[in-house]
N, C-alpha and C positions, 0 to 999 in steps of 0.2 A: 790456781797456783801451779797448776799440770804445765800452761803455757809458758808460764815465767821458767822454770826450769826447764824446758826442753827450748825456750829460747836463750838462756843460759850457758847449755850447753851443746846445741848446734851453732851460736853464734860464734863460740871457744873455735869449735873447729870447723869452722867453717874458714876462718883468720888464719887458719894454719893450712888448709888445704890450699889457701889460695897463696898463702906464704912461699909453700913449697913449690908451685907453678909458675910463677909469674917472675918474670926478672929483675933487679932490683931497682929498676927506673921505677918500675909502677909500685913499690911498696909503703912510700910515704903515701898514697892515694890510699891505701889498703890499711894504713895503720890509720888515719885520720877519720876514714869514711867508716871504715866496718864497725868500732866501736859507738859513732854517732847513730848509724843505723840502726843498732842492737839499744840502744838506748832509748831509741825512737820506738821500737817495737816493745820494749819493757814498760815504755810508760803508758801504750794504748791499753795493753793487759791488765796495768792499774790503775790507769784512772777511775774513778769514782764521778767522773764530772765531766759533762755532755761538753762542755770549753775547752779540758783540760784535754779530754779523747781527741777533739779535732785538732788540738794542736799538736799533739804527738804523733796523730796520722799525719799530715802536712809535713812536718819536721822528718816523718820517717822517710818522706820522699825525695831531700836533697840527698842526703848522700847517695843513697839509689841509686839516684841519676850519674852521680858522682862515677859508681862502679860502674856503671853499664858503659858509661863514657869512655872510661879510661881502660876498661876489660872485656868489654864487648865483644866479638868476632863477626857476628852475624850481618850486621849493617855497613854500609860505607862509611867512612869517619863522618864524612858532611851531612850525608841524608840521619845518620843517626843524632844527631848534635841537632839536626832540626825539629824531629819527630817529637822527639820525649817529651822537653818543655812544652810543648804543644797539647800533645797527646791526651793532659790528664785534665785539662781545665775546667769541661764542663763537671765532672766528678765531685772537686771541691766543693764546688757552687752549689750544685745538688744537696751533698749535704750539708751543705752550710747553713740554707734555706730550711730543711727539714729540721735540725736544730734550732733555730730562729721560730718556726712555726712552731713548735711542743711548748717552747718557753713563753711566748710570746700567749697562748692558748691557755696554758696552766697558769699565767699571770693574770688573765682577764679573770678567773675565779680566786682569787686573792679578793680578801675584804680592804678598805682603801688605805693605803699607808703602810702594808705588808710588801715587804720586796721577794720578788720572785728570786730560783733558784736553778743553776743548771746541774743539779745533784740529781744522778740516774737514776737509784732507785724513786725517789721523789717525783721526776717527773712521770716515769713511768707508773706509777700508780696513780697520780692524779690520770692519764690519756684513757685510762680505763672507763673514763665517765665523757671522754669524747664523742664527737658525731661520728656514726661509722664511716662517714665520708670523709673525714678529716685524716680518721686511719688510714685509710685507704693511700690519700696523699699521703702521708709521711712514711709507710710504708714503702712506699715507691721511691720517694727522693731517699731515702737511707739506703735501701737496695743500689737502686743506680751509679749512688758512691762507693759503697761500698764492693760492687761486684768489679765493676768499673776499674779501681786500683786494687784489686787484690793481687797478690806476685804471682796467683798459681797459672792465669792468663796471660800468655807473652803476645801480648798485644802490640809493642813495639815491632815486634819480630814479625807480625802481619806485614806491616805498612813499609814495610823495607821492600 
């Protein structure tokens, strides 16, 4: 609940700092994007549900790109328009897979005509009774993704 409120209220003002700096060509981009964003990062903190998380992370990453686009400094307009869309592919996929694999795992131990569930705590207590080697992968593909697109790494900013 710590995150939900300090995404809350760094997201408030974060909208207004960038309100007060940027000129008013780019502020329809700053009213449209930063609230999607901020809502994209609300619903990863709440999801309950390994589908609903990947979609909220995926979803948090259009407007992203949205801002970086349009407020950018660092990159050339063109090389940066190129990089981003690029840049995050294999990540998704990663964990897309490592989700697909938990569910797909925890459904094979379902008795027949039981349908599986992509509910977190759920599946995470069923992985408990997985092969260590299976952890091993899904720990790796969740990492991958998740370290991958995290915002604290400006990995765009390398490849410029």
């Amino acid at each position: 609940m710590l995150l939900v409120m300090l995404t809350t209220l760094l997201g408030h003002d974060r909208q207004h700092f960038f309100l007060e700096r940027h000129p008013a060509a780019h502020q329809g981009v700053l009213h449209l994007a930063s609230p999607a964003h901020q809502t994209g990062m609300l619903g990863v903190f709440l999801a309950l549900d390994f589908f609903l998380f990947y979609v909220f992370w995926e979803v948090m990453l259009v407007p992203m790109y949205c801002l970086i686009a349009r407020l950018g400094k660092r990159a050339p307009p063109l090389r940066r328009h190129q990089i981003l869309p690029v840049q995050p592919l294999p990540a998704p996929s990663s964990s897309l897979l490592a989700i697909l694999a938990l569910y797909f795992n925890y459904a094979r131990t379902l008795p027949q005509g039981v349908v599986g569930t992509f509910d977190i705590p759920t599946l995470l207590a069923a992985a408990q009774q997985f092969p260590d080697g299976l952890k091993i992968w899904l720990f790796w593909g969740f990492f991958f993704a998740l370290r991958h697109q995290s915002p604290h790494v400006p990995v765009s900013h390398l490849a410029a």
